[in-house]
MIDRENNU-461618 format. One record per residue (C-alpha): residue in three letters; x, y, z. Coordinates in steps of 0.25 Angstrom, whole numbers, padded with zeros to 4 digits, always signed. Layout:
N
alaXYZ/...
***
This chain:
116
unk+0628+0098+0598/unk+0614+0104+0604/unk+0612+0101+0619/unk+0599+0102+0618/unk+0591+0089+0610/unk+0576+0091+0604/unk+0566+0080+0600/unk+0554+0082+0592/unk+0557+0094+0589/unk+0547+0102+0581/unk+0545+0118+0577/unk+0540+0122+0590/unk+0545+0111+0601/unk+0553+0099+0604/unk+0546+0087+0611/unk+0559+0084+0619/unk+0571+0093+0623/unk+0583+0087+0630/unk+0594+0096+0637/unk+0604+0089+0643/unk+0598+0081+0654/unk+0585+0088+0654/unk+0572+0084+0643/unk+0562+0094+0640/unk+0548+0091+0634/unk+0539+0098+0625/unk+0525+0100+0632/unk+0517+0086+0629/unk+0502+0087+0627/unk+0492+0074+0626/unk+0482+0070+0618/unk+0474+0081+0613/unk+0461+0080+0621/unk+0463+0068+0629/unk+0460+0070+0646/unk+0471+0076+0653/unk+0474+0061+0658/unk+0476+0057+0645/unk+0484+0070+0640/unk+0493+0069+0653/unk+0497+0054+0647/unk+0499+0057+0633/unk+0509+0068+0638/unk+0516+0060+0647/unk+0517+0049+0639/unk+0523+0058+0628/unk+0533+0063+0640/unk+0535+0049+0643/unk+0541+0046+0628/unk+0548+0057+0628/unk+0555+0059+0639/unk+0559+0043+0636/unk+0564+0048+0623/unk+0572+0060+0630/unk+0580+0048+0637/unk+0571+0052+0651/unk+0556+0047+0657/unk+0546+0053+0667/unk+0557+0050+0679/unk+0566+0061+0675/unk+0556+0072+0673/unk+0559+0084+0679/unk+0547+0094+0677/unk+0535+0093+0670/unk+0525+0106+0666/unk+0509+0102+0666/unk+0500+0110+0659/unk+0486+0106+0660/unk+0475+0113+0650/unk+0467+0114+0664/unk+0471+0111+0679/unk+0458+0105+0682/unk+0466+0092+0673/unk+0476+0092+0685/unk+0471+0079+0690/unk+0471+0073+0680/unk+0484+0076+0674/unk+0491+0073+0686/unk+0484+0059+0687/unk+0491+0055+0673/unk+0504+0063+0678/unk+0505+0055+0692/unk+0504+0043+0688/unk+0516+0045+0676/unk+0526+0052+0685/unk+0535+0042+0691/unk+0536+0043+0708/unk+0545+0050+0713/unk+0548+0056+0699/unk+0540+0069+0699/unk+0544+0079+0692/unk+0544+0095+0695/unk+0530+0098+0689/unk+0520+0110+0686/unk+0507+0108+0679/unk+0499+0121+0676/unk+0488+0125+0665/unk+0488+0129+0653/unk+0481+0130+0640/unk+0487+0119+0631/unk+0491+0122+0617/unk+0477+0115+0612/unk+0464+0115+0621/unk+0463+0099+0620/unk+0477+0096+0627/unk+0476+0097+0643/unk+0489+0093+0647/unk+0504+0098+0644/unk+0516+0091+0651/unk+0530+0097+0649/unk+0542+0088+0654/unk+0556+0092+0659/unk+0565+0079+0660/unk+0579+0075+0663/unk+0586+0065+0655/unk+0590+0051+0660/
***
C-alpha cells in the first residue's frame, strides 16, 4: 500500500497530493482574463473544495506560494486574499512574480496544508 495518495491525476500533474498528515496542491489559476480580484476568488474558491475534499479547509493551511503576472496587482490580490484567510489562521506565505503559463492569467496560488 502507497503512502502517498493522488487525486486527479493527469499526465503531467495531480490536483491534490496527500502524505501522511500533510496535502499538497497543484498550482490553481482563475478565470482566464478576468481582474486579479476576480482570479484571486476563483483560485481560492478551487482551494476551498479541495482542500474540503482532502479532509482539511483554509484553517489548516500551512504555506501558500503567490505568484502574480505583475506586482503592481498586489493590492488587489491581497484585498480578495484578506478577506478569505480566517484570523488568526495566517499561513507562512510568499508571493513573487512571475510570467504565468498563458498572458491572460494574473494569479497563481499554491497551497501546503495539514490534514484534519
Amino acid at each position: 500500500m502507497s503512502d502517498i495518495e493522488r487525486s486527479h491525476t493527469g499526465t503531467r500533474m495531480s490536483q491534490i497530493v496527500k502524505h501522511g498528515d500533510t496535502i499538497y496542491l497543484a498550482g490553481q489559476v482563475g478565470t482566464a482574463g478576468a481582474s486579479v480580484a476576480q482570479q484571486t476568488q476563483d483560485c481560492l474558491d478551487k482551494i476551498d473544495a479541495l482542500l474540503a475534499e482532502a479532509g482539511s479547509d483554509n484553517t489548516r493551511i500551512l504555506q501558500c506560494v503567490i505568484w502574480l503576472a505583475d506586482m503592481a496587482d498586489f493590492e488587489e490580490m491581497n484585498g480578495v486574499w484578506d478577506a478569505w484567510v480566517p484570523e488568526g489562521h495566517a499561513p507562512a506565505r510568499a508571493c513573487g512574480e512571475a510570467k504565468l503559463a498563458r498572458p491572460d492569467l494574473l494569479v497563481e496560488l499554491i497551497v501546503t496544508a495539514a490534514a484534519k
